[in-house]
C-alpha positions as CSV (number, residue, x, y, z in Angstrom):
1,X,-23.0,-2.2,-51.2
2,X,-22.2,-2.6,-47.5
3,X,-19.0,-4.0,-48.2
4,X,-16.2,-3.1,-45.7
5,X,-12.9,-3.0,-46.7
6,X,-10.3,-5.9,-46.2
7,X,-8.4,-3.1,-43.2
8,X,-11.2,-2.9,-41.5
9,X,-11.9,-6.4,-40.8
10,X,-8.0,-7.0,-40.6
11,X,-8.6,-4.4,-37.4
12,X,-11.9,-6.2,-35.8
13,X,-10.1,-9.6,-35.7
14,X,-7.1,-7.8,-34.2
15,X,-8.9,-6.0,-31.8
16,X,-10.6,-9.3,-30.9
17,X,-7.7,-11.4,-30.4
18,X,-5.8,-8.8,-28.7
19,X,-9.0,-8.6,-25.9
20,X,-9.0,-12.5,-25.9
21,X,-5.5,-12.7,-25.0
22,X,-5.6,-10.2,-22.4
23,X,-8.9,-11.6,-20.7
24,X,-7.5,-15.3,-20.2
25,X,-5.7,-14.5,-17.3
26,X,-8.8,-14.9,-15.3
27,X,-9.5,-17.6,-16.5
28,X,-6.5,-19.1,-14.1
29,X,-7.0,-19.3,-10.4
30,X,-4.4,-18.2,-7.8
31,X,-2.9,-20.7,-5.7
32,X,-2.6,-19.6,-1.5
33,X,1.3,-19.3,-0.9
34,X,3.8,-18.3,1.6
35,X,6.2,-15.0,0.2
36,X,9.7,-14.8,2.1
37,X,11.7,-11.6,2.0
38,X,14.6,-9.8,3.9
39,X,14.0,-7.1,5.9
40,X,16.0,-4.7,3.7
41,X,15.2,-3.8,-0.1
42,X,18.8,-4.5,-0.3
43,X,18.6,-8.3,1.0
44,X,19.0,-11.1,-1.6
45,X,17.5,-14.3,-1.4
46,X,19.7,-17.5,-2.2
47,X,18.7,-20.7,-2.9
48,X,20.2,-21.7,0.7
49,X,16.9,-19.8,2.2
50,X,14.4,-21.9,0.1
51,X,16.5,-25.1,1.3
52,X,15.6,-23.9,4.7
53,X,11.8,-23.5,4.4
54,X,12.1,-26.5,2.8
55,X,13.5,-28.2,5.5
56,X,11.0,-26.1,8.2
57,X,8.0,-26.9,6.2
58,X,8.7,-30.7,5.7
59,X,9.6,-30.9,9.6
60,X,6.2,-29.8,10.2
61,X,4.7,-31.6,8.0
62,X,3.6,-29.0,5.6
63,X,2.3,-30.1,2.0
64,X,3.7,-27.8,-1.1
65,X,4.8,-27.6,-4.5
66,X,6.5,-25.2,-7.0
67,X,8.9,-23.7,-4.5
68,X,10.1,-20.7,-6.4
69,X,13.6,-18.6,-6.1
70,X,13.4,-14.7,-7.3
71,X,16.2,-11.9,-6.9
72,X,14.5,-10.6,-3.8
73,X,12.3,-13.4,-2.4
74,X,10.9,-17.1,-2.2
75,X,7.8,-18.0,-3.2
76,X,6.2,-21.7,-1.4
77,X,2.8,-22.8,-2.6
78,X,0.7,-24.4,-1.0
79,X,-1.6,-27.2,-1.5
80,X,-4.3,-25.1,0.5
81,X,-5.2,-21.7,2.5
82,X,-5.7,-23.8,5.9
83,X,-2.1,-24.6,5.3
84,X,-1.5,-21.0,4.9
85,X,-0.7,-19.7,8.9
86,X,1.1,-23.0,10.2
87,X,3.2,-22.9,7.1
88,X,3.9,-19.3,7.8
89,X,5.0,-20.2,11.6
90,X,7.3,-22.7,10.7
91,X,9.3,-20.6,8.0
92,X,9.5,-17.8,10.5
93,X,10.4,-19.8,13.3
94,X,13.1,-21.2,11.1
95,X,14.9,-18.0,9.5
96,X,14.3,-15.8,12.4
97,X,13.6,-11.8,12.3
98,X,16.0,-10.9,9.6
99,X,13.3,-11.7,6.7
100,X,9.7,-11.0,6.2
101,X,7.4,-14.1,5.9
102,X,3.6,-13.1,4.6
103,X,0.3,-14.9,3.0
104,X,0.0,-14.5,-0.2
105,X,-1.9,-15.9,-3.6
106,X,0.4,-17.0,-6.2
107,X,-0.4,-16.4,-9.8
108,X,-0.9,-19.6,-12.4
109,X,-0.9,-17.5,-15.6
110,X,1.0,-18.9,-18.0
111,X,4.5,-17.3,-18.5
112,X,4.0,-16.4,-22.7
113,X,0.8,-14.8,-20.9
114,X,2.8,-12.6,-18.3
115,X,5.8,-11.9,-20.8
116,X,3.0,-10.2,-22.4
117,X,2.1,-7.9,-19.6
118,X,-1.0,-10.0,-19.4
119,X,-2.8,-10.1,-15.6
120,X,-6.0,-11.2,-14.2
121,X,-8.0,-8.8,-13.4
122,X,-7.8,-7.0,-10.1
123,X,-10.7,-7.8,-7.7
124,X,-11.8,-6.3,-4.4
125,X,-12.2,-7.1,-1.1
126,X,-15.6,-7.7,-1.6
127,X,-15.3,-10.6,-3.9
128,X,-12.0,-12.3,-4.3
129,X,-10.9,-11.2,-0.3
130,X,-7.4,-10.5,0.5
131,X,-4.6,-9.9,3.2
132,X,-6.1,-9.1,6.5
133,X,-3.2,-7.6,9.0
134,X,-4.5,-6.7,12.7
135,X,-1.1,-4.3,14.0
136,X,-0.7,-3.1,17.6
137,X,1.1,0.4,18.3
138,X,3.4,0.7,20.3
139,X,2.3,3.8,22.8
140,X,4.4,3.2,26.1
141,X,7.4,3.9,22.9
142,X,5.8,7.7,22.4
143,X,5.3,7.9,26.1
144,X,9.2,7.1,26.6
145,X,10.3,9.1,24.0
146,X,8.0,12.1,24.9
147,X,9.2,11.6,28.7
148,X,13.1,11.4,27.9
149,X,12.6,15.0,25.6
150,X,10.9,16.7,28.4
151,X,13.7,15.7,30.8
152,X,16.7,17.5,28.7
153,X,14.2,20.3,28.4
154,X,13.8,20.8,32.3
155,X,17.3,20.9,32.5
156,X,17.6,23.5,30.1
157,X,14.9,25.5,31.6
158,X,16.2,25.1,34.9
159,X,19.5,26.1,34.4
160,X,18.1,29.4,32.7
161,X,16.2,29.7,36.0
162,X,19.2,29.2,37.9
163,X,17.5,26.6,39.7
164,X,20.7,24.5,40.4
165,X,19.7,20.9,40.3
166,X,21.7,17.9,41.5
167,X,19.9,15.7,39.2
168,X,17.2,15.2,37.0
169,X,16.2,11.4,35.7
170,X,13.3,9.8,34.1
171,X,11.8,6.6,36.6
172,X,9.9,3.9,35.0
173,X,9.6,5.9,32.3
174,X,6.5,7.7,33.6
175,X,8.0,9.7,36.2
176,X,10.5,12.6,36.2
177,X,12.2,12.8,39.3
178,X,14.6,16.5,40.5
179,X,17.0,16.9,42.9
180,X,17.8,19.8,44.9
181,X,20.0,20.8,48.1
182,X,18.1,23.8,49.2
183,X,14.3,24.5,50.1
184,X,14.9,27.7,47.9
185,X,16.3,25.6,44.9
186,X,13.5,23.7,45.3
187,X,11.2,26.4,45.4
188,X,12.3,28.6,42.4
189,X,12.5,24.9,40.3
190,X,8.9,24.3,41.0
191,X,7.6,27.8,40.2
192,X,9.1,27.1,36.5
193,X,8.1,23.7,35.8
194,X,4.6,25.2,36.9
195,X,4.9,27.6,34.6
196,X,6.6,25.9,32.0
197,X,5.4,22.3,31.7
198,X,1.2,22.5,32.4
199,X,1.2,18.6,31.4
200,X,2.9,17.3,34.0
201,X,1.2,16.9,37.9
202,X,3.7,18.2,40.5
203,X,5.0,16.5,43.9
204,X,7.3,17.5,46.4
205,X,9.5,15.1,48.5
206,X,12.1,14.4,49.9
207,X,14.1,15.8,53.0
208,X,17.6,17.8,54.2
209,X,19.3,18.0,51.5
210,X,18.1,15.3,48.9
211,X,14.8,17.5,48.5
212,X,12.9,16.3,45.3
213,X,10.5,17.7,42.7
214,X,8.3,14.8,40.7
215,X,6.6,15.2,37.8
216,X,4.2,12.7,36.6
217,X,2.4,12.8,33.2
218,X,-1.3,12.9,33.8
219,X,-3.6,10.2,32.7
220,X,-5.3,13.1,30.1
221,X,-1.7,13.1,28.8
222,X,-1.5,10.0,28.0
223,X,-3.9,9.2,26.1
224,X,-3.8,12.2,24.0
225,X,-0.3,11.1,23.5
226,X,-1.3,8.0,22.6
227,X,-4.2,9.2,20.3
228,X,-1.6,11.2,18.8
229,X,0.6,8.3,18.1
230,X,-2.4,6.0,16.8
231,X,-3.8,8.9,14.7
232,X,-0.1,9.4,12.9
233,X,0.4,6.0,12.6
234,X,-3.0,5.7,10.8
235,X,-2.0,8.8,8.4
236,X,1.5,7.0,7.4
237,X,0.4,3.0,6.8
238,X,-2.3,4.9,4.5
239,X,0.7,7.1,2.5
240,X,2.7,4.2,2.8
241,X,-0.3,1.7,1.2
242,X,-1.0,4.7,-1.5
243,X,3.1,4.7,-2.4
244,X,2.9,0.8,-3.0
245,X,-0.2,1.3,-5.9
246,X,-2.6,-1.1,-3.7
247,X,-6.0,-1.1,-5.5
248,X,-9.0,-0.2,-2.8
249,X,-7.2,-0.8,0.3
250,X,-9.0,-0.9,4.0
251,X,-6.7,1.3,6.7
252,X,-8.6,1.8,9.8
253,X,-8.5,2.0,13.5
254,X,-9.7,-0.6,15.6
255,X,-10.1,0.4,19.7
256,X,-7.4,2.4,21.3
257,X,-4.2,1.4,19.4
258,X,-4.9,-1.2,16.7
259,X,-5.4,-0.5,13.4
260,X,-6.2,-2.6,10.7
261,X,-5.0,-2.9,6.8
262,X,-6.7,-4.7,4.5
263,X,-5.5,-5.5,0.9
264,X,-7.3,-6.9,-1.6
265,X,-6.1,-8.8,-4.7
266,X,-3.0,-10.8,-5.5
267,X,-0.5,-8.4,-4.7
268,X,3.3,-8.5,-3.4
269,X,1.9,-9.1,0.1
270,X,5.6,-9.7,1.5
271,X,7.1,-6.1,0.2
272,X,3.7,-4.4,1.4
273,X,4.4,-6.1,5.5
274,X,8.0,-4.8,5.2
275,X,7.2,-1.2,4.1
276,X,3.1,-1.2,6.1
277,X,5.0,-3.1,9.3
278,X,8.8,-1.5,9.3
279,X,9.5,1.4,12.1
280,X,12.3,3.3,10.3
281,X,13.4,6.7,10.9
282,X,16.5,9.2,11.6
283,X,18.2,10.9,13.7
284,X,20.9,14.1,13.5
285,X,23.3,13.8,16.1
286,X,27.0,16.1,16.1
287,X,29.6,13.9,16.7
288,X,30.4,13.7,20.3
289,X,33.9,15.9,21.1
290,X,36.7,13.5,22.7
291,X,36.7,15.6,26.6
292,X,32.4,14.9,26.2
293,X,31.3,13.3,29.5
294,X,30.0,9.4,28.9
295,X,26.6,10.6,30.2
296,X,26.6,12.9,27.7
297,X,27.0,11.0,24.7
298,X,26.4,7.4,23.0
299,X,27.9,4.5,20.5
300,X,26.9,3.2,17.9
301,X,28.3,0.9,14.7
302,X,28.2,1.8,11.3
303,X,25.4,0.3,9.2
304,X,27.4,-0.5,6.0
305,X,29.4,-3.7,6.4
306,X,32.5,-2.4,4.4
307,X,32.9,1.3,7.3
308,X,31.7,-1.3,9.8
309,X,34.9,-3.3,9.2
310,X,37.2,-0.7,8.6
311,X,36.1,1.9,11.2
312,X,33.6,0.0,13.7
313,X,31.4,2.4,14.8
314,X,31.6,6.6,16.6
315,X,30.7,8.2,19.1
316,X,28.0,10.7,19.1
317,X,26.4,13.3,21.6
318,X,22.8,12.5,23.0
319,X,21.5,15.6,22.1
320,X,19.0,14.9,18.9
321,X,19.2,18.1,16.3
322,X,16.5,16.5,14.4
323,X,14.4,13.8,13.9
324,X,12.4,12.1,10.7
325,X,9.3,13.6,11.4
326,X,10.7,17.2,10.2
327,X,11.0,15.5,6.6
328,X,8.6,16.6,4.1
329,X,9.9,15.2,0.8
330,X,12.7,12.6,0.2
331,X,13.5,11.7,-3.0
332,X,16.7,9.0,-4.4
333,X,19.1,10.9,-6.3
334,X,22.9,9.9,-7.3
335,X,26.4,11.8,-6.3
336,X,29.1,12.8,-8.7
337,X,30.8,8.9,-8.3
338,X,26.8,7.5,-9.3
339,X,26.7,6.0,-5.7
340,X,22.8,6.3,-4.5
341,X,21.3,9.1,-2.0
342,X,18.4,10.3,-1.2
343,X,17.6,14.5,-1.7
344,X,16.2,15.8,1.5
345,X,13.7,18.8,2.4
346,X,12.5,19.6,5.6
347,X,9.6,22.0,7.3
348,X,10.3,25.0,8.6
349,X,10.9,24.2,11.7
350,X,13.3,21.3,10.8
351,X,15.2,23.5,8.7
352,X,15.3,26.2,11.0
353,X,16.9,23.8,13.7
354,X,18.9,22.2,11.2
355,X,20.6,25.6,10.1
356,X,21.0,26.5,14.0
357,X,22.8,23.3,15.0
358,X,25.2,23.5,11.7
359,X,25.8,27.1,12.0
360,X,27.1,26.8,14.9
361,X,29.4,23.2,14.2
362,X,31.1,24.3,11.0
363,X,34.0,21.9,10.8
364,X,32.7,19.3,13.0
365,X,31.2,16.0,11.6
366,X,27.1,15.4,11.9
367,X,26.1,11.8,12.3
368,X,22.7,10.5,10.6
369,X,21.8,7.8,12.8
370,X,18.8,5.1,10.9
371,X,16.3,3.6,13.8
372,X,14.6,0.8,13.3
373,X,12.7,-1.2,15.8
374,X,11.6,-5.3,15.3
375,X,8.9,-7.5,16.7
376,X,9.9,-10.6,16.9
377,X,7.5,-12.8,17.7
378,X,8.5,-16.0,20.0
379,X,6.0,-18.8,21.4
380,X,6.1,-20.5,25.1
381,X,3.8,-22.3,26.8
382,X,2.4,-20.8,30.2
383,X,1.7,-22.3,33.3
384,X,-1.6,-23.7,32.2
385,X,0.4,-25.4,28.9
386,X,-1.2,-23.2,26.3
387,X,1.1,-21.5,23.7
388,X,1.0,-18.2,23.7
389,X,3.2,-15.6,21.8
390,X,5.2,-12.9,22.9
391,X,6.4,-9.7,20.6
392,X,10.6,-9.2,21.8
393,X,11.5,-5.6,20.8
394,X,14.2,-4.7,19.5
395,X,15.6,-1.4,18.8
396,X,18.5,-1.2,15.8
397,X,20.7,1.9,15.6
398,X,23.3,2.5,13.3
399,X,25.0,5.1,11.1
400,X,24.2,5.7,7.9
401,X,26.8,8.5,6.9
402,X,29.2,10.5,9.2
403,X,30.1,13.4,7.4
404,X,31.8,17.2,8.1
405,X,29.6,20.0,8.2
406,X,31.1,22.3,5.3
407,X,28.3,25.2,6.0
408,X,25.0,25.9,7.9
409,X,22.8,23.4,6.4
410,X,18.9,24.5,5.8
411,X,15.8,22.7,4.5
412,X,17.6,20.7,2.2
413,X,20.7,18.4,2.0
414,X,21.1,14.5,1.2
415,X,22.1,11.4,2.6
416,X,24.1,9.2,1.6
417,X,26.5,6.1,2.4
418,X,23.8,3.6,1.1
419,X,24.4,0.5,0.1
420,X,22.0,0.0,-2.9
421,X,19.5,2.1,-4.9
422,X,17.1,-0.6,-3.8
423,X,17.9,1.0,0.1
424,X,17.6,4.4,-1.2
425,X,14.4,4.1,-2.6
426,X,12.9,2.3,0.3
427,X,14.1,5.1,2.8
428,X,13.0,7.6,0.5
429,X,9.4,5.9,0.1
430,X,9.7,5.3,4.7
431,X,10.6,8.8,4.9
432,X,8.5,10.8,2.3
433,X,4.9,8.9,3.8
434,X,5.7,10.1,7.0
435,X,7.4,8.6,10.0
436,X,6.0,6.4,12.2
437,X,5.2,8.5,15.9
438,X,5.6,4.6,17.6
439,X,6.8,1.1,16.4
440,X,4.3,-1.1,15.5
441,X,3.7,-5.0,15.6
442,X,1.5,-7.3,13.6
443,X,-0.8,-9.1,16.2
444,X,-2.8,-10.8,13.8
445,X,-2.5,-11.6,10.0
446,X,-4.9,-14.1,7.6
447,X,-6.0,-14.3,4.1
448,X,-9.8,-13.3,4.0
449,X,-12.4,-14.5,2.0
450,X,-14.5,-12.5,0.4
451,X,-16.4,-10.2,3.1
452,X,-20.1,-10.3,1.0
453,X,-19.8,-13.9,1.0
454,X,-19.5,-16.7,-1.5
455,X,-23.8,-17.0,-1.8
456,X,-23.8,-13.2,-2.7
457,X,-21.2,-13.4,-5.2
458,X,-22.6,-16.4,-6.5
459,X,-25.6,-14.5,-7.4
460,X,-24.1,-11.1,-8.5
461,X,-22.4,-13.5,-10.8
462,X,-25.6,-15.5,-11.5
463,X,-27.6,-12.1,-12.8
464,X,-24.9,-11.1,-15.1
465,X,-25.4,-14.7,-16.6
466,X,-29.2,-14.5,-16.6
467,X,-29.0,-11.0,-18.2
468,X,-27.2,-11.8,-20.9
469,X,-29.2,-14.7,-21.3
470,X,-32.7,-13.3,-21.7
471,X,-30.8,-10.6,-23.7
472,X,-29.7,-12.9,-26.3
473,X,-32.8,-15.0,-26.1
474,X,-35.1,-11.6,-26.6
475,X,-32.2,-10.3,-29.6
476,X,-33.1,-13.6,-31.3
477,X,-36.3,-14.2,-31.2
478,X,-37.5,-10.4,-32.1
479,X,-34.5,-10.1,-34.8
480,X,-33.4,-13.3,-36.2
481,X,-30.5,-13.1,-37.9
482,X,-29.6,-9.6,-37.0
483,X,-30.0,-10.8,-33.5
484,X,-27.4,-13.5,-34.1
485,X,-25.0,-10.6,-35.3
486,X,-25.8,-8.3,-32.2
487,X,-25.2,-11.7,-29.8
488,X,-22.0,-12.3,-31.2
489,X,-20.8,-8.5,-30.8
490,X,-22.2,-8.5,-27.3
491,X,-19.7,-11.9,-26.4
492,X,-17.3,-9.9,-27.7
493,X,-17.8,-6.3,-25.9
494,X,-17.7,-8.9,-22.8
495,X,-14.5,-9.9,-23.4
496,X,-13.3,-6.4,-24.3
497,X,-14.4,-5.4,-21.1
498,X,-12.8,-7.5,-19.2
499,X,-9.5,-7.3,-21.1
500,X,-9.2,-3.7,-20.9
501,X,-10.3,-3.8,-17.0
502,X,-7.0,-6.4,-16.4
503,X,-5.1,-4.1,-18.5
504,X,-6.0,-0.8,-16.7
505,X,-5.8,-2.5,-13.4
506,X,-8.8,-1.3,-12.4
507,X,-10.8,-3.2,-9.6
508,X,-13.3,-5.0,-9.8
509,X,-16.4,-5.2,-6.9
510,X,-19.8,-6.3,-6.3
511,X,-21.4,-2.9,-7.8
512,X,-18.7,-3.2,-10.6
513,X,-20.5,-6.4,-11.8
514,X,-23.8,-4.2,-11.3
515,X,-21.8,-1.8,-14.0
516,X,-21.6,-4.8,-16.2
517,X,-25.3,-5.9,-16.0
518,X,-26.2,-2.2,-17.0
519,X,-23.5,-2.4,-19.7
520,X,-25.1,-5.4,-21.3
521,X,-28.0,-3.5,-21.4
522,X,-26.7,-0.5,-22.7
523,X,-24.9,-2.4,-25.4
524,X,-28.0,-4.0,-27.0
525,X,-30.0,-1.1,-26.7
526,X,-27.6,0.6,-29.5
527,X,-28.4,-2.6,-31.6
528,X,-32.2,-2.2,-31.1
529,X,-32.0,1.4,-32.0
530,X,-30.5,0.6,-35.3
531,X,-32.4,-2.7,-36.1
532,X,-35.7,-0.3,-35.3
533,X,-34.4,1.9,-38.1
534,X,-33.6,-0.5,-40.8
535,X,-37.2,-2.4,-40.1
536,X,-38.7,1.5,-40.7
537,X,-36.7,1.8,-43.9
538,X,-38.3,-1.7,-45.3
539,X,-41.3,-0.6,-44.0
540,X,-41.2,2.7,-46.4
541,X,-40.3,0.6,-49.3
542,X,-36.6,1.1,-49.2
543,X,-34.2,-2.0,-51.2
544,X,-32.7,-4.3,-48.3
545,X,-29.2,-3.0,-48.8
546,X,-30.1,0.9,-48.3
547,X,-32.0,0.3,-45.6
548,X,-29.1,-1.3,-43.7
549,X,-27.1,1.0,-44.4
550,X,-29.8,4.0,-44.1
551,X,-30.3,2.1,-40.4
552,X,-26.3,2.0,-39.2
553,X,-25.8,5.5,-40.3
554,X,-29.2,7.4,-39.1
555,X,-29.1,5.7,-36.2
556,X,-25.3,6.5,-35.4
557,X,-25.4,10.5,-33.9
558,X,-28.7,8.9,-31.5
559,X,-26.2,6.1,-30.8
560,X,-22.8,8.5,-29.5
561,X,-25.5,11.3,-28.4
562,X,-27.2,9.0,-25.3
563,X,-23.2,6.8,-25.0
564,X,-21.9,10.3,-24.4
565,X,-24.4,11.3,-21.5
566,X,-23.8,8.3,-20.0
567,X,-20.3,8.5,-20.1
568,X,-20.3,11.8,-18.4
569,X,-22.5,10.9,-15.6
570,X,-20.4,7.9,-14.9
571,X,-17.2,10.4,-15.2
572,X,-19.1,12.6,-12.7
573,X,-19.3,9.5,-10.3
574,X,-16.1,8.6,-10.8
575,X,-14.7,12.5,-9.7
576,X,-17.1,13.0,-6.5
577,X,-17.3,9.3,-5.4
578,X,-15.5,6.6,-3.4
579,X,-15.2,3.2,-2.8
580,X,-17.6,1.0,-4.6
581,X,-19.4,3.9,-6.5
582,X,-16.3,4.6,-8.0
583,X,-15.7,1.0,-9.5
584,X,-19.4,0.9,-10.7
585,X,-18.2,4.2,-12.4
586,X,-15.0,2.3,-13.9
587,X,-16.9,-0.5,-15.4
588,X,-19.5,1.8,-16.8
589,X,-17.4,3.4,-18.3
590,X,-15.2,1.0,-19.8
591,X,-18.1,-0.9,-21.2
592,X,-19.6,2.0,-22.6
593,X,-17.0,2.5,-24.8
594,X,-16.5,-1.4,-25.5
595,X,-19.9,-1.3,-26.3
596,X,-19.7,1.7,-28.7
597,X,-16.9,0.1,-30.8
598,X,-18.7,-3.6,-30.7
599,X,-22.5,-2.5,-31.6
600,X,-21.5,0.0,-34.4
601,X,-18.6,-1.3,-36.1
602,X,-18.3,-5.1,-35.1
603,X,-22.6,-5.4,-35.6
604,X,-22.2,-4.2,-38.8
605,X,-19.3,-6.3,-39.7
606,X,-21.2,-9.3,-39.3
607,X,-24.0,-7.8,-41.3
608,X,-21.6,-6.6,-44.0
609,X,-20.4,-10.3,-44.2
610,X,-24.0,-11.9,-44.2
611,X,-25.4,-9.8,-46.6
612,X,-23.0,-7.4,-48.4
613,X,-22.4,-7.5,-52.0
614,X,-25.0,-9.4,-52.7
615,X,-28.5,-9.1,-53.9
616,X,-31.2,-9.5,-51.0
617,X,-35.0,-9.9,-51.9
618,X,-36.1,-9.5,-48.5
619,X,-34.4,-8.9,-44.6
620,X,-34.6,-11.9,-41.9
621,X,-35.0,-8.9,-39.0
């Protein structure tokens, strides 16, 4: 009696060791590192990079082991997070603005761990800190870019006026400035932009026949262009975060145009400042015609090496059919020769622009120009000596595909002329969380600590300890040897816990740990349940070995009745919460159903191994 059968316990130890080897992970603390990456997806790293950090790092002095060569980056660590920023410096000083240089914490799990799929578990802000980045928009960009639009629109709309203009050019980029030969001209011209452009504050000037019109964006304007392009901004870095999987992130804005990321955990911090930090987005241009005026239309080289070389570059009109911010959905696809593209579907308004322009260009080619801007940041002294760093824009356009229009084009088409699918999928992933309405720069970047600080983790950690404790110390003391059994199940629904946490990747935070503490809880409550019932058994006269097994199997529907409730309140959490309620709904959960598996079946294993198939004169309970 109360025997289990040789499978059963064949499945507890493997169960057991399975959670073991998945929970040592965390029992390995990262080490602070430096990540270097290209700019591109499509970049590789060579071991001549890592001999040039080496070189930066050791010219400044810079301590560090385990230097580390991967496909698409270098790894550096450090003996130290102090060491973290200078180290960072020096390596970007060093390779320049072609590669990406960002903090990060280095695993130390074992590699037969890893080849496993085996992890520590993911923690947040709150307790293991993370990768802070401060990042500055851009706004006199949207204010430029806004100005430049509105000029081709006045022309149009003065030339439907017949308002003949000798020119129209943007000054300073604020300032929109109209030239006319008549007083009439000049009339009928400012009647429309009055009518037509509300935004802008109206000024006349000028005498004879060089009379002039300005137009000057009011200070309203501004900022609600620049709220616009803050508020955008804020809405893409948070796609963008959400497409890279980051666990409990922290997007925000901070004053008028900074906003702040904030991601917790060892992650890939050097991928996440390329995709969070990069500025990329496209243009439609028709290919200028060879009698087109210079004024009228611009330069630029191909971005592939290989058509760079064998073609150099086109020319294509000013005139922008559309840009990235009409995409709604990119997604990588291949062509009929398996080279890489990405599928493309615009709004409506995109696609009805799109089918305008094309309709009315069959034959001709349409160029698909790629923008990105840079920040490169440079340090001088100034005239007091102090260093101080500067950002140096730079604005990179180049073709990605020149091809000829075979039909009027609508919502959806593709791009290609990629180099990799590694490109595709990072233009896909740019393009599909939104464009960016201004270039941003990082002004500020540091690995935080944990923002509750070390004392407060100390003792969330601390009650976790003295609750299992007292647990096991009460579990003893009332039930003796069938506390010893309900002890050693509780160690293990700990580990299982904690295993199936690093597995899931769920995240782990100061009310997580609170989770825990009300899992421990939980988890010996089943045991008292059925140690209750087997102690009413003896009580009623019942033999030892019925009442164990009239306690484990009376008490079992009480056991998955009140585990059940539980579970669905915590599901219920889960669903209509955020933030920290939702990890303290993760770990209840989770241990709830450790706990179920360890209090029924692994209690009673031990039991079944004390005491099964045996005669028993009396219970030590």
């Amino acid at each position: 009696m109360n025997r289990y059968p040789i499978w059963k316990y064949f499945l507890i130890f493997a169960v057991v060791a399975f959670g073991l080897v998945y929970a040592a992970p965390n029992l390995y603390k990262p080490d602070p590192a430096v990540q270097i990456s290209g700019q591109s997806s499509a970049m590789t790293i060579g071991p001549e990079v890592l001999e040039q950090v080496e070189k930066a790092l050791d010219t400044a002095g810079i301590e560090y082991f385990g230097a580390e060569v991967g496909d698409r980056a270098v790894l550096v660590r450090l003996n130290s997070m102090e060491a973290q920023l200078p180290a960072k410096r020096a390596i970007q000083e060093a390779l320049g603005s072609d590669y990406v240089v960002a903090l990060n914490l280095a695993s130390t799990t074992p590699e037969w761990l890893s080849g496993i799929g085996a992890g520590p578990m993911k923690l947040g802000l709150d307790l293991a800190g993370g990768v802070h980045f401060l990042m500055e928009v851009d706004t006199n960009t949207i204010v430029k870019t806004n100005m430049e639009s509105d000029v081709q629109e006045v022309k149009t709309k003065l030339r439907a006026a017949k308002a003949r203009y000798r020119s129209v050019d943007l000054i300073n980029d604020r300032e929109i400035v109209a030239r006319f030969r008549s007083e009439e001209l000049r009339s009928l011209a400012l009647s429309t932009l009055r009518r037509d452009f509300p935004q802008f504050q109206l000024r006349e000037s000028g005498s004879g026949e060089n009379l002039e019109i300005r137009a000057v964006l009011s200070e309203q304007e501004i900022k609600q262009l620049e709220d616009y392009a803050v508020t955008q901004n804020l809405t893409t870095l948070r796609n963008r975060v959400n497409e890279l999987g980051v666990a409990e992130p922290i997007v925000q804005r901070q004053g008028r145009n900074r906003i702040v990321v904030e991601l917790p955990g060892v992650q890939d911090t050097a991928e996440a400042k390329r995709i969070i930090g990069k500025t990329a987005n496209l243009e439609y241009r028709m290919e200028a015609r060879p009698d087109e005026l210079v004024t009228n239309k611009e330069y630029f080289e191909y971005r592939s090496e290989q058509q760079r070389q064998m073609y150099g570059g086109a020319w294509l009109e000013r005139k922008i059919i559309i840009k990235g911010d009409s995409v709604t959905n990119a997604r990588v696809g291949y062509d009929e020769s398996g080279f890489p593209q990405v599928n493309i579907t615009l709004d409506s308004r995109g696609g009805e622009l799109m089918h305008r322009a094309t309709w009315k260009n069959v034959g001709r080619r349409m160029g698909t120009l790629f923008i990105e801007t840079r920040f490169t940041p440079q340090t001088r002294d100034d005239a007091q000596g102090n260093a101080v760093t500067e950002q140096i824009k730079t604005v990179d356009k180049k073709i990605i595909s020149l091809a000829t229009v075979q039909s009027a084009l609508g919502k959806q088409f593709r791009i290609t002329g990629l180099d990799s699918p590694l490109e595709a999928q990072e233009l896909a992933l740019l393009l599909r969380a939104g464009a960016l309405a201004a270039p941003m720069y990082f002004v500020e970047e540091r690995v935080i600590g944990p923002s509750l600080g070390a004392d407060n983790i100390k003792v969330g950690v601390q009650s976790v300890q003295i609750g299992l404790l007292a647990v096991i110390i009460c579990m003893l003391i009332s039930y003796r040897v069938f506390g010893l059994a309900a002890t050693i199940a509780l160690s293990v629904n700990m580990v299982l816990l904690v295993a199936v946490m690093s597995i899931l990747g769920a995240t782990l935070t100061l009310p997580g740990i609170a989770g825990i503490v009300l899992t421990v809880g939980m988890a010996v409550d089943a045991n008292v349940l059925i140690f209750s019932r087997i102690r009413e058994e003896l009580r009623n006269g019942m033999p030892p070995q019925s009442a164990i097994t009239a306690g484990f199997d009376n008490a079992y529907s009480t056991i998955v009745d009140a585990n059940i409730t539980t579970l669905i309140v915590a599901l219920i959490l889960y669903a209509i919460g955020s933030g920290p309620v939702q990890g303290f709904a993760v770990t209840l959960s989770i241990g709830i159903l450790t706990s179920m598996f360890s209090a029924i079946m692994g209690t009673r294993a031990i039991i079944n191994l004390f005491y099964g198939g045996r005669r028993v004169r009396k219970l030590w309970i």
